[in-house]
C-alpha positions as a Markdown table, in Angstrom:
| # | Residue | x | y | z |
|---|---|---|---|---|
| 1 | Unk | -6.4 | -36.6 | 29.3 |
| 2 | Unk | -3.1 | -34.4 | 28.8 |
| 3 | Unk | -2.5 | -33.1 | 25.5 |
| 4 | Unk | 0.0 | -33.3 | 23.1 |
| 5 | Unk | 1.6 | -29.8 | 23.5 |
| 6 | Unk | 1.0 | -30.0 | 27.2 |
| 7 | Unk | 3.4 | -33.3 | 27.5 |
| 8 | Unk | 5.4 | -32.1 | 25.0 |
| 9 | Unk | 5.7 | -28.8 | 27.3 |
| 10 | Unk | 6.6 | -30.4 | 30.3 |
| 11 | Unk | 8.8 | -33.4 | 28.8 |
| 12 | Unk | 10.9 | -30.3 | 27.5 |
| 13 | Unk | 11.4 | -28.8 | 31.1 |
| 14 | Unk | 13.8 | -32.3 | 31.3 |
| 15 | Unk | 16.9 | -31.1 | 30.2 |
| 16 | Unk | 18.3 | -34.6 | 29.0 |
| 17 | Unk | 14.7 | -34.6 | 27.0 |
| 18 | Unk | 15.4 | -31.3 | 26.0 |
| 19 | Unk | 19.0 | -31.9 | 24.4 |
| 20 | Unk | 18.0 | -35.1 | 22.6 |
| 21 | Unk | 14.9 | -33.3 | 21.3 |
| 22 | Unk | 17.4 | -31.2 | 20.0 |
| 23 | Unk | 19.8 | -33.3 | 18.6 |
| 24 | Unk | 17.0 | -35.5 | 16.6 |
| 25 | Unk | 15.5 | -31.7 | 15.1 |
| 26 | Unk | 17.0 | -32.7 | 11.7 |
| 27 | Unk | 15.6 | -36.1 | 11.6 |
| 28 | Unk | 12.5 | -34.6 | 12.2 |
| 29 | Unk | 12.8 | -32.1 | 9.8 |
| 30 | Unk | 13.6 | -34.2 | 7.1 |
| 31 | Unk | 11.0 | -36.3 | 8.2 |
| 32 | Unk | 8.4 | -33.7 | 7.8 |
| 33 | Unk | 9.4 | -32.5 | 4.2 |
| 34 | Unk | 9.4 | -35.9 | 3.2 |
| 35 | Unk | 5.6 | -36.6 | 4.5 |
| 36 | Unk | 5.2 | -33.3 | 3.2 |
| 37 | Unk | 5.9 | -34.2 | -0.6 |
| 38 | Unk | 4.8 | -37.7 | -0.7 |
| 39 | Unk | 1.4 | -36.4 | 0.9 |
| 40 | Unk | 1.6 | -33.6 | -1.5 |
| 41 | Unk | 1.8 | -35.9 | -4.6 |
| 42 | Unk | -0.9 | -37.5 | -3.5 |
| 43 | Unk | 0.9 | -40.9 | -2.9 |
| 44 | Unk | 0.7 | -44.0 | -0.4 |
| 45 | Unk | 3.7 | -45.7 | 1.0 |
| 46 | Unk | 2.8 | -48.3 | -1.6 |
| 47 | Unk | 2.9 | -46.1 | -4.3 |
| 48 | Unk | 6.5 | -45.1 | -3.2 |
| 49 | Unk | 7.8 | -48.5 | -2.9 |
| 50 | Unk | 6.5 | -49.6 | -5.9 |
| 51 | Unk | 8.1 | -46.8 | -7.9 |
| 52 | Unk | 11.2 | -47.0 | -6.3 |
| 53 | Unk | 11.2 | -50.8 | -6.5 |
| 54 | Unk | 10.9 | -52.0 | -3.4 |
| 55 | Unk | 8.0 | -52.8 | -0.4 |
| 56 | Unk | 5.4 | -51.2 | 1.4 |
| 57 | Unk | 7.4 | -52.2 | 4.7 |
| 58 | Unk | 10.7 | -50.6 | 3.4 |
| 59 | Unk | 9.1 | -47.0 | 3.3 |
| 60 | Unk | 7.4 | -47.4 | 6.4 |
| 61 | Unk | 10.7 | -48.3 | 8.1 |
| 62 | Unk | 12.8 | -45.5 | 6.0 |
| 63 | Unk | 9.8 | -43.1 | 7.5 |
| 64 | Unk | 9.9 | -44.1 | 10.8 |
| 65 | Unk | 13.6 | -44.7 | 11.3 |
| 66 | Unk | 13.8 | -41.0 | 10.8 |
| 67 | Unk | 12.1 | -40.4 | 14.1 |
| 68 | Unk | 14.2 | -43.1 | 16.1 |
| 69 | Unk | 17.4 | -42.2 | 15.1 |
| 70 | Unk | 18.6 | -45.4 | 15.1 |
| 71 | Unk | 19.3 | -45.0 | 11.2 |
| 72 | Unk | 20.3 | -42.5 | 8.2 |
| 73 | Unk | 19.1 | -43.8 | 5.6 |
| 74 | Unk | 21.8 | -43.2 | 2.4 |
| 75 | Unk | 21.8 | -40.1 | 0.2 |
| 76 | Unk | 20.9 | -42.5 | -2.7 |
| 77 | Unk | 18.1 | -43.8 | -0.7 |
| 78 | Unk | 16.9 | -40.7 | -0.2 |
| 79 | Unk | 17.2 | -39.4 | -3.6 |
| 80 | Unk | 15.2 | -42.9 | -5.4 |
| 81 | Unk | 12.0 | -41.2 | -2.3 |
| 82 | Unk | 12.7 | -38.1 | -3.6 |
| 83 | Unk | 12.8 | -38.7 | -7.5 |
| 84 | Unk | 9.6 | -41.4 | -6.3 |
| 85 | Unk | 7.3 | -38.4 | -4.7 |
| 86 | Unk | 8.6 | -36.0 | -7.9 |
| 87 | Unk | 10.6 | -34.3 | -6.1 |
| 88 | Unk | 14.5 | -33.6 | -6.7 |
| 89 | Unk | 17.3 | -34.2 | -3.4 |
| 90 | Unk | 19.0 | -31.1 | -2.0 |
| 91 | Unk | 22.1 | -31.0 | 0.7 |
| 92 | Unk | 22.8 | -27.9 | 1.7 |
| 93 | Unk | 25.3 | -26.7 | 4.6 |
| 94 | Unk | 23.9 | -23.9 | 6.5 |
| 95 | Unk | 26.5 | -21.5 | 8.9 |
């Protein structure tokens, strides 16, 4: 059985994999701090959804959409996770 680093490795030596890997690095990223906080408040999906008034399903589909990149979810949207997982929403243009 191949690893995860090891297919990860040799998907990269693609170049179209490599350029849509990428292009989705900020989804990811934001992805990341997002699991990051929510795992560091010690809070479920559930938990989110029910403080930011909404469904299980509705976090689990903001979470994973992140990693599809077939949405962005809205600033506000991100700021009721954020404010959810104690946590405050910065933008921040980087040159």
């Amino acid at each position: 059985m191949i690893g995860h680093n090891k297919l990860k490795e040799r998907a990269l030596r693609n170049k179209a994999v490599q350029e849509e890997y990428e292009a989705l690095k900020p989804e990811f990223g934001l992805l990341r701090e997002m699991l990051k906080a929510r795992n560091k408040a010690g809070l479920s999906q559930a938990n989110v959804a029910e403080r930011m008034g909404t469904k299980a399903p509705a976090i689990t589909r903001l979470e994973s959409s992140l990693t599809s990149g077939q949405h962005s979810p809205s600033i506000a949207t991100l700021k009721k996770y954020a404010e959810a997982v104690g946590c405050h929403l910065e933008i921040k243009f980087i040159h």
